[in-house]
MIBA-576341 format. One record per residue (C-alpha): residue number from 1; x, y, z. Coordinates in Angstrom, 2 decimals. Example, Ala and Ser with C-alpha at 12.3 -4.5 7.8 and 13.67 -1.06 7.14 Angstrom:
% residues 2
{rec 1,{12.30,-4.50,7.80}}
{rec 2,{13.67,-1.06,7.14}}
END
This chain:
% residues 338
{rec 1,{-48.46,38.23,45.66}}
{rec 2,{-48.18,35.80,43.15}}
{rec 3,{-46.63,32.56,43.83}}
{rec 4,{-43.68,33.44,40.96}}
{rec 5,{-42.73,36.33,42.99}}
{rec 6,{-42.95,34.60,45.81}}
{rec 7,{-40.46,31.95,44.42}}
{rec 8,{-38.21,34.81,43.37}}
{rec 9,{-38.37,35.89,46.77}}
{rec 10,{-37.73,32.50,48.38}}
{rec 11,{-40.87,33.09,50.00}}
{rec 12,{-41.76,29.69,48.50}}
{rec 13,{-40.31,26.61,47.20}}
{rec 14,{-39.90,24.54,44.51}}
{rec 15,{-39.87,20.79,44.18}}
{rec 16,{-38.74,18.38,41.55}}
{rec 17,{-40.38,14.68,41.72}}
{rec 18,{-37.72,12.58,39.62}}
{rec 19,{-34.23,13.69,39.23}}
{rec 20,{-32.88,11.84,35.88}}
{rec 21,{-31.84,13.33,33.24}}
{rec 22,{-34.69,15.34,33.07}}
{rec 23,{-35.51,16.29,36.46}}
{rec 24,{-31.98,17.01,37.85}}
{rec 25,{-31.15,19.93,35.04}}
{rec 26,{-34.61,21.47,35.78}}
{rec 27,{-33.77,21.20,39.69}}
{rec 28,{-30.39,22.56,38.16}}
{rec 29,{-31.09,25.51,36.49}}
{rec 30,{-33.87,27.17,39.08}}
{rec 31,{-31.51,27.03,41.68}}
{rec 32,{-28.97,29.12,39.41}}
{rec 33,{-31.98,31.39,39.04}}
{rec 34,{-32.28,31.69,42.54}}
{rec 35,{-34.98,29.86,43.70}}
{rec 36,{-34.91,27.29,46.26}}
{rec 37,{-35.36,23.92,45.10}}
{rec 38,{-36.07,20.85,46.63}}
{rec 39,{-34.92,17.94,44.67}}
{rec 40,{-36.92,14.31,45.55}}
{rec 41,{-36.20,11.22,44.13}}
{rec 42,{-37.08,7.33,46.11}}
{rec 43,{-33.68,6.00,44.86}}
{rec 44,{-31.36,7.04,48.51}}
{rec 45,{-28.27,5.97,46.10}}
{rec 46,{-28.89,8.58,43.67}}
{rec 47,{-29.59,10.82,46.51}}
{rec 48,{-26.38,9.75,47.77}}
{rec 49,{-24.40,10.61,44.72}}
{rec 50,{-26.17,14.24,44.41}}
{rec 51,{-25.32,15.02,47.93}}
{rec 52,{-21.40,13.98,47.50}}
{rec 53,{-20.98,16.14,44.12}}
{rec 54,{-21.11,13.39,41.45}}
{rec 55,{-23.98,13.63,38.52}}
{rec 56,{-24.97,9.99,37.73}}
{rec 57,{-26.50,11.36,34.46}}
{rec 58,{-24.21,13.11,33.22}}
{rec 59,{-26.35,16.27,32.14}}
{rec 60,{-24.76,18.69,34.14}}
{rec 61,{-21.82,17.50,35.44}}
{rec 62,{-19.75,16.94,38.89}}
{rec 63,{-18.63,20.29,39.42}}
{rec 64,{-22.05,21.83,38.65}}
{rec 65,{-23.77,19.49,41.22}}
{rec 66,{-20.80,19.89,43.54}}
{rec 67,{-21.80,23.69,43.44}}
{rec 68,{-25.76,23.72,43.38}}
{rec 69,{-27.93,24.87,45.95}}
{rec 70,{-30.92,22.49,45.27}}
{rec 71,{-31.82,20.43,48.17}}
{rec 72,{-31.85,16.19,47.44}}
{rec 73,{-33.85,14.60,49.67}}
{rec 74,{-35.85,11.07,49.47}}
{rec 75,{-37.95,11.93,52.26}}
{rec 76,{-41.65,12.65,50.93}}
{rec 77,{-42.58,14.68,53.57}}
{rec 78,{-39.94,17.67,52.45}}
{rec 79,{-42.32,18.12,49.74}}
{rec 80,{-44.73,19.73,51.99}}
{rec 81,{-42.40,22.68,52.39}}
{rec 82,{-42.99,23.23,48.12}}
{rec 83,{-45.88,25.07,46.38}}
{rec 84,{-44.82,24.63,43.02}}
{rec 85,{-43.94,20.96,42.07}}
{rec 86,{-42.43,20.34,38.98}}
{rec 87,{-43.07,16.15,38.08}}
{rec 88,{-40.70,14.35,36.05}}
{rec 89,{-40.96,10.54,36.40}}
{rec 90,{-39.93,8.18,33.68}}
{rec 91,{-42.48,6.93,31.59}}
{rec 92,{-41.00,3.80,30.11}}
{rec 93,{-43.08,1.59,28.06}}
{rec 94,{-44.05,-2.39,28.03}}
{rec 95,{-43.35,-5.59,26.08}}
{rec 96,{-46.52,-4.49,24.21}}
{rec 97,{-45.56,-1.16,23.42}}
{rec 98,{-48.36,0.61,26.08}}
{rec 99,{-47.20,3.03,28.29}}
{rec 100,{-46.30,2.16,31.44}}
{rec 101,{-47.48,4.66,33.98}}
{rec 102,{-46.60,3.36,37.31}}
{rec 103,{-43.78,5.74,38.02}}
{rec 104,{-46.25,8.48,37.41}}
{rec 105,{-48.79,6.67,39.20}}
{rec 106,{-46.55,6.62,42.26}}
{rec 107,{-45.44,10.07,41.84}}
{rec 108,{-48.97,10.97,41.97}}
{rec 109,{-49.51,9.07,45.33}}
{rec 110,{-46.54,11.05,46.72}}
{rec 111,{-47.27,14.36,46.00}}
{rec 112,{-51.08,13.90,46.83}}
{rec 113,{-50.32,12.70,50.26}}
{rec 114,{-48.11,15.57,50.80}}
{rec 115,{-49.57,18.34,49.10}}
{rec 116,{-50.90,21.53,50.83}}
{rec 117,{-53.17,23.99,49.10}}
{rec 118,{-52.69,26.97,46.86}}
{rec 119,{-50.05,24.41,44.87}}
{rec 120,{-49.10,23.90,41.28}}
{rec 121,{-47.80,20.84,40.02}}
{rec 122,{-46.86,20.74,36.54}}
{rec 123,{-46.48,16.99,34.70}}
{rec 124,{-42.78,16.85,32.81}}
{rec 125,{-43.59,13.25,32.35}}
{rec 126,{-44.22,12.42,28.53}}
{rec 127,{-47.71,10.30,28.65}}
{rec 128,{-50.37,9.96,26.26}}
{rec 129,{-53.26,12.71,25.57}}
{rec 130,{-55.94,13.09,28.34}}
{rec 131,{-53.59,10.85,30.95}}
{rec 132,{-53.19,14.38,33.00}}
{rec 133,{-56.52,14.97,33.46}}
{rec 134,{-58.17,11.69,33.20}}
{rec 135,{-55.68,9.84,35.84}}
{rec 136,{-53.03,11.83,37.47}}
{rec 137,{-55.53,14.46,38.82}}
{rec 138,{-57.98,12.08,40.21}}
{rec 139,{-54.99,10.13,42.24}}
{rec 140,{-54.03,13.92,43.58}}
{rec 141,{-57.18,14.50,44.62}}
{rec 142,{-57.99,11.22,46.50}}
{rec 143,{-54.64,11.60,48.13}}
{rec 144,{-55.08,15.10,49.54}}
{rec 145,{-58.83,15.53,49.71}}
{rec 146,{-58.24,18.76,47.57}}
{rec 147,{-60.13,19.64,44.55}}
{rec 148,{-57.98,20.90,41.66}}
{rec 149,{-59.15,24.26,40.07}}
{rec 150,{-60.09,24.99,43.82}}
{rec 151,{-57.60,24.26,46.24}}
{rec 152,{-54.53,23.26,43.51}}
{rec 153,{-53.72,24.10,40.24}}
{rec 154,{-52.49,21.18,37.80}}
{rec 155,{-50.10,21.71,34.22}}
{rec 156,{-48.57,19.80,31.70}}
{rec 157,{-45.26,20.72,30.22}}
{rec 158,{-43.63,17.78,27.43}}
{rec 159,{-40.22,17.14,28.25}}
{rec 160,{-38.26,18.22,25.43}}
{rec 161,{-34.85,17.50,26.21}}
{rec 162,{-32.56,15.04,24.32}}
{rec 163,{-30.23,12.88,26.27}}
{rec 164,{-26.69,13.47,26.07}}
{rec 165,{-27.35,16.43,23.69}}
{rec 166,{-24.70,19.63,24.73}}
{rec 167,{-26.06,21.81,22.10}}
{rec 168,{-29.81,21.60,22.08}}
{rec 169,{-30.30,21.54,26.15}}
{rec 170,{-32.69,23.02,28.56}}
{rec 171,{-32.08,26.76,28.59}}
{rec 172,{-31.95,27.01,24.86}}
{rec 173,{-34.98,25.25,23.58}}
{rec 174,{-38.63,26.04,23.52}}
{rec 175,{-41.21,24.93,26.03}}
{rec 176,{-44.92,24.60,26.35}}
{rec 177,{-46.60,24.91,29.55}}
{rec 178,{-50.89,24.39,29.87}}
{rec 179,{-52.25,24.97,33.67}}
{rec 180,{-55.80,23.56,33.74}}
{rec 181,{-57.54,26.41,35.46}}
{rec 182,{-61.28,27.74,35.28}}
{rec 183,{-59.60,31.44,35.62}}
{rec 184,{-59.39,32.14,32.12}}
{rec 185,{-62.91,30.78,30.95}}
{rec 186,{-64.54,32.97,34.02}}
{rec 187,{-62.79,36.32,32.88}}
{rec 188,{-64.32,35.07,29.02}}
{rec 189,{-67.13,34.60,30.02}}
{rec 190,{-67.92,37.91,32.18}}
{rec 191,{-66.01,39.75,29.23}}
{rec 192,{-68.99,38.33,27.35}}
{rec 193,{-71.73,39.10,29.61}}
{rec 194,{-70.24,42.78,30.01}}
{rec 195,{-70.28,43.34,26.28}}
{rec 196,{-73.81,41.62,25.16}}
{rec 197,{-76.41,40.91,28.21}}
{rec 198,{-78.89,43.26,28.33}}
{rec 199,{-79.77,43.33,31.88}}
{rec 200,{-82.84,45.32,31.10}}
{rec 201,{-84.60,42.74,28.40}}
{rec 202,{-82.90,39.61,29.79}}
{rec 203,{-81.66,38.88,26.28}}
{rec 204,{-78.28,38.52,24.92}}
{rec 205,{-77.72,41.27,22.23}}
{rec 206,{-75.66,40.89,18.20}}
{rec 207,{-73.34,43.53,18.94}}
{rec 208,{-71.87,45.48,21.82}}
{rec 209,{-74.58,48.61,21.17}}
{rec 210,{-77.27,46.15,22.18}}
{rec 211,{-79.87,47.39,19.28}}
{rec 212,{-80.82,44.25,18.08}}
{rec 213,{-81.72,40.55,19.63}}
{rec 214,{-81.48,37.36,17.90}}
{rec 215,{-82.15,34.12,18.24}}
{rec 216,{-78.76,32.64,17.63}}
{rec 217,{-77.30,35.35,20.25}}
{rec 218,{-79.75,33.78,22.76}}
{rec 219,{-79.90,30.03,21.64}}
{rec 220,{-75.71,29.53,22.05}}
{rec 221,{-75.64,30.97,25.43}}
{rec 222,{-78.02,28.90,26.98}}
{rec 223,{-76.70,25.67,24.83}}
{rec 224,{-72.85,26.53,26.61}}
{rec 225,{-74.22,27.37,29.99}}
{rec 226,{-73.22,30.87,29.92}}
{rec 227,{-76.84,32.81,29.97}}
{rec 228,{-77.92,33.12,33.68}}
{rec 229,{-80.57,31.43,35.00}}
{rec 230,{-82.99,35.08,35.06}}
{rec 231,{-82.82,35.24,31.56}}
{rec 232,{-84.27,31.66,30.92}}
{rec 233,{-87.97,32.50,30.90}}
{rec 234,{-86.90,35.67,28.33}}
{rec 235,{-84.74,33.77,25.91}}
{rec 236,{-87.54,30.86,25.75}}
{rec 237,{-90.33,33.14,24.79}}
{rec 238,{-88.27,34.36,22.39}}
{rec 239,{-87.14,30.95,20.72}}
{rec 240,{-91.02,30.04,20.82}}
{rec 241,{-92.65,33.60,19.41}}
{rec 242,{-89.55,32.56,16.65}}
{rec 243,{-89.39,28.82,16.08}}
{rec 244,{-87.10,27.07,13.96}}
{rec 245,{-86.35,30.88,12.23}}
{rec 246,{-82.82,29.53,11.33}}
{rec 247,{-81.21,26.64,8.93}}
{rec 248,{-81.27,23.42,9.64}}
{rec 249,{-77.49,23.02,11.07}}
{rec 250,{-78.66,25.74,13.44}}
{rec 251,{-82.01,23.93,14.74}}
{rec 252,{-80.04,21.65,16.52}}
{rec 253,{-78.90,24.52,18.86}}
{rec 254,{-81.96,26.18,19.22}}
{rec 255,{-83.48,22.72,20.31}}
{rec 256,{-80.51,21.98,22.83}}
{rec 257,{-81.35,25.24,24.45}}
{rec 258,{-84.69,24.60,25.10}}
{rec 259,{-83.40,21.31,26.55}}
{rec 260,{-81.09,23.22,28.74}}
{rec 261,{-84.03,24.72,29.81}}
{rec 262,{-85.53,21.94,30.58}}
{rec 263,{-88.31,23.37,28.82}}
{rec 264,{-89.14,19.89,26.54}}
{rec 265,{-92.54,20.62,25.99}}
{rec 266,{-91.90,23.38,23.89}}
{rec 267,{-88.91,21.49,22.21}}
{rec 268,{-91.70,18.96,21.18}}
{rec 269,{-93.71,21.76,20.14}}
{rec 270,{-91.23,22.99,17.60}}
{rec 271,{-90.39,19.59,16.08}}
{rec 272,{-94.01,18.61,14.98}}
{rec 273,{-96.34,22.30,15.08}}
{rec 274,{-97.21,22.95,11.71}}
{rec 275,{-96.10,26.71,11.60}}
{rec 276,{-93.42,27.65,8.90}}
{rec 277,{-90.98,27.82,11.57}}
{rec 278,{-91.39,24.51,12.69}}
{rec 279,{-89.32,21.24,11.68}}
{rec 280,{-92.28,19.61,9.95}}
{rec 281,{-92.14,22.43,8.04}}
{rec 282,{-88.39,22.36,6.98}}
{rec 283,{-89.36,18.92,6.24}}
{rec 284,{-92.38,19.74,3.51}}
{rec 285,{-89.81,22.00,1.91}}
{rec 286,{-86.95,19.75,1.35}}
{rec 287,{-84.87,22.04,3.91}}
{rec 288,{-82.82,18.86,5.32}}
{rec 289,{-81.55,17.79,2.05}}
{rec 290,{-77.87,18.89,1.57}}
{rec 291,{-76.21,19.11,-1.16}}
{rec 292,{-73.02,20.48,-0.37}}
{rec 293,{-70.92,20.97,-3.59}}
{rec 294,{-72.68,18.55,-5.52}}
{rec 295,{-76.07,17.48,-7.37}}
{rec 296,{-77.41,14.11,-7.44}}
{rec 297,{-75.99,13.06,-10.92}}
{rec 298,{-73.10,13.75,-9.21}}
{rec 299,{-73.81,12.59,-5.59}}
{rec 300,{-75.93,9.65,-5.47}}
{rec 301,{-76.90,9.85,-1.53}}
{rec 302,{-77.43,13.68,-1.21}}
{rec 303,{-81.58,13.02,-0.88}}
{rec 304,{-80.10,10.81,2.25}}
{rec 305,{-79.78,14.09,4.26}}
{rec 306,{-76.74,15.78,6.00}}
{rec 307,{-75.90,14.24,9.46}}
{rec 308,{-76.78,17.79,11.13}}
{rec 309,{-80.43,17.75,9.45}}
{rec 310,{-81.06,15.03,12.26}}
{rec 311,{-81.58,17.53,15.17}}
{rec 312,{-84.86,16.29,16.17}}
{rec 313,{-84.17,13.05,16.23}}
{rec 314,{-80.91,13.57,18.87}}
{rec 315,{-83.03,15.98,20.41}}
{rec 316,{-86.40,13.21,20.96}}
{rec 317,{-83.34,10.74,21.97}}
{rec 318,{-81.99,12.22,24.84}}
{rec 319,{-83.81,15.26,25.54}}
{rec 320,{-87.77,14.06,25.79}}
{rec 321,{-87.64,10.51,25.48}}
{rec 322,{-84.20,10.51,27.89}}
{rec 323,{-82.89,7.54,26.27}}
{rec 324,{-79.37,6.86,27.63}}
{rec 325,{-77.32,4.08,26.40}}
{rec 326,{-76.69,1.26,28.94}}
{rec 327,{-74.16,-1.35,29.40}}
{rec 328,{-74.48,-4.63,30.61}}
{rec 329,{-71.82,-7.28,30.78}}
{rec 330,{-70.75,-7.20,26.58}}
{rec 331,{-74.47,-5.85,25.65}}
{rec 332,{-75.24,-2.63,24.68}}
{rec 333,{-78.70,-1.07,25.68}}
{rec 334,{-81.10,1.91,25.78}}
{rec 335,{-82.46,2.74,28.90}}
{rec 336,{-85.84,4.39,28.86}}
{rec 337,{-86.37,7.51,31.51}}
{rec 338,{-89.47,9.23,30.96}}
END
């Protein structure tokens, strides 16, 4: 069963980290749904105040709190009764104007320690772009020794609600919820294997009849990790009996997949061969020159080449030379591993 129905069915429970403005409406208005909420908070006053009837915030109201069934409690360890965690910390901001993300930080700590698998916890907090990802899941995952897309499930939801604002509150306005979750790029990505892998040839096909086999329907996959490993030897027989068969924005794919393949040999080989399909070639015919919507009289650097006409260059970087850029101290370096 899923764990909404199983919240319907108070089968489960819901938690709410934070309960300010914010927090205690959205603790608020799934209890009147019927769901049993858990409502957390460190501050034992506010606690306090929740438990004898009387809204501090003033979003709500006394007799509304005075009537709710949601459960305050500033003991952490209540949060291991809740599967779905709803977070919603303040986020205030420093002297110099940069977020301040200990309250989420702490949060973080909190939950982690005390969160059991098959959870969702979904960030109410408003931080910056990337913060979810790049530091509240890592603190979840050091506290619990869980892995998220594997043992939890992690979301971000803005806060949209405007303090003190009776018209324009929480059941009447618009939200956004994102779950990071591998789910839906599996079920893309067998919907895509169903409809063009040929099984038979080991080759991904143009269309779903599987008549004809080209080299940008077998370069991509291999570039994005989605062509299985039996179909490597296939799809780089084909890219060699082919070559560079493409224009030059596409070369840089075709390259990369070889390089997926770990096949650099043959990458080399289709940078300097001297076949037509080869990028010496495209070079002896001018092919990297772009010219976009101009000529030279009216674009001065067009004979410069397009950015994407450097393929071979990236690919000699970090695919067969392995050059990786290295950092020392304040100094910048390239570190050779061939």
């Amino acid at each position: 069963m899923r764990l909404f129905n199983r919240l319907i069915d108070k089968e489960e429970n819901l938690a709410l980290v934070g309960l300010g403005y914010v927090g205690m409406p959205i603790a608020v208005a799934f209890a009147q749904k019927g769901i049993h909420v858990i409502g957390f908070d460190l501050n034992d006053e506010k606690i306090a105040l929740y438990k004898s009837g009387i809204d501090p915030t003033k979003e709500v109201g006394d007799e509304t709190i005075s009537q709710t069934s949601v459960e305050f409690t500033s003991n952490e360890k209540d949060l291991r009764r809740a599967k779905f965690i709803i977070m919603a910390v303040p986020t205030p901001v420093n002297t110099d104007h940069t977020p301040d993300l200990k309250p989420v930080i702490g949060a973080s700590e909190i939950v982690g320690r005390n969160l059991v698998p098959g959870s969702i916890i979904v960030y109410e907090s408003t931080v910056y772009p990337g913060c979810t990802e790049d530091v509240c899941i890592p603190i979840l995952e050091r506290e619990s020794g869980l892995k998220c897309g594997v043992d939890f499930k992690v979301g971000y939801s803005p806060e949209r609600i405007n303090p003190g604002d009776k018209v324009h509150c929480l059941e009447n306005i618009q939200k956004t919820l994102c779950i990071f979750s591998d789910s839906p790029v599996q079920q893309v990505t067998e919907a895509f294997m169903t409809a063009f892998y040929d099984k038979e040839k080991r080759l991904f096909a143009d269309t779903e009849e599987k008549n004809h086999y080209a080299l940008h329907s077998n370069a991509l996959p291999v570039t994005f990790g989605i062509a299985p490993q039996e179909a490597h030897e296939n799809i780089k027989q084909m890219i060699m009996e082919k070559g560079l068969c493409c224009g030059t924005h596409f070369s840089y794919f075709v390259l990369k997949a070889l390089a997926a393949m770990k096949a650099h040999e043959e990458e080399l080989n289709l940078i300097i061969n001297e076949s037509d399909h080869s990028w010496v070639n495209m070079l002896r015919e001018g092919a990297t020159t772009c010219f976009e919507a101009w000529g030279k009289e009216q674009k001065w650097n067009t004979s410069l080449c397009h950015p994407w006409s450097c393929a071979p260059i990236i690919a000699i970087i970090e695919d067969i030379a392995k050059m990786k850029p290295h950092k020392n101290d304040d100094t910048v370096t390239l570190e050779l591993n061939y």
